[in-house]
N, C-alpha and C positions, 0 to 999 in steps of 0.2 A: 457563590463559588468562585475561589481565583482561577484567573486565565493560567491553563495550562503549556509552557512554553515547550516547543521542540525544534530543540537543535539540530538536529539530524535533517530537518526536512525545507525544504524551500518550493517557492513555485516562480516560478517565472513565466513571462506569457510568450515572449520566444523559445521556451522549449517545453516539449510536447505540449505544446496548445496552453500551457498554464497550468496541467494538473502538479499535484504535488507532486515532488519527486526525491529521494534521498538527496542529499547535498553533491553537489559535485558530478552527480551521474543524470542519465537517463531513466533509471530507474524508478518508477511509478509507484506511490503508495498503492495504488490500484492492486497494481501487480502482487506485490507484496501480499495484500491482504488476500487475492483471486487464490493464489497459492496457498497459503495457512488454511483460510477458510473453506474456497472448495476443493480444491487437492489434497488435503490435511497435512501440510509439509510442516512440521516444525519450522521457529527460526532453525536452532543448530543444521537442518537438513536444508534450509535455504541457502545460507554460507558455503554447503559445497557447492552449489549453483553459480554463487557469486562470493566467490573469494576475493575479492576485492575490497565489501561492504568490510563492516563493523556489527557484530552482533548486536551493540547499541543502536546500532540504523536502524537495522532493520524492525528490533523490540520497539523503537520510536514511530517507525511508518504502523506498526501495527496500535500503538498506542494515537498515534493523528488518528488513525481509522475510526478508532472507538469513539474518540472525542467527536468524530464530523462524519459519525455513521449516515444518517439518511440522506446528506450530499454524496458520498461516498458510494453509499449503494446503487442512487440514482444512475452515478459515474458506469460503476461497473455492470446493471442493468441492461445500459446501450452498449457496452460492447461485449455482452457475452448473448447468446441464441438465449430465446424463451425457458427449452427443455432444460438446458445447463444451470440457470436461475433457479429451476424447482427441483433439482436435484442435490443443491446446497444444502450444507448442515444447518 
């Protein structure tokens, strides 16, 4: 299977700790995905949140997710309480 590239997304280890984050922002694939998956925000309903992004960000942070699911869940595991974990879709 070819490696999937995404532009949108970078990680750096001076900012937030090294998780991924959209390009250019603070913004967390975490995040991103915490929102879609357990809030059920559409991207479009994310962009009002952060009108700054790119609808392609943010479809790319949700696409990293998919790509690097069980690293990614691990991620958001530790920072979300037990009860919120099992109340996910």
């Amino acid at each position: 299977m070819p490696t999937v590239v995404h532009p949108h997304i970078t990680s750096d280890p001076n900012i937030c700790g090294g998780s991924p984050c959209i390009e250019g922002t603070r913004i967390t694939v975490r995040t991103i995905a915490i929102y879609a998956l357990h809030y059920g925000q559409t991207p479009e309903e994310l962009l009002t949140h952060y009108p700054h992004l790119s609808l392609a960000s943010i479809y790319d942070a949700l696409s990293y997710y998919y790509d690097n699911r069980a690293v990614l869940d691990k991620d958001i595991a530790e920072h979300l309480s037990a009860s919120e974990i099992d109340s996910r879709p």
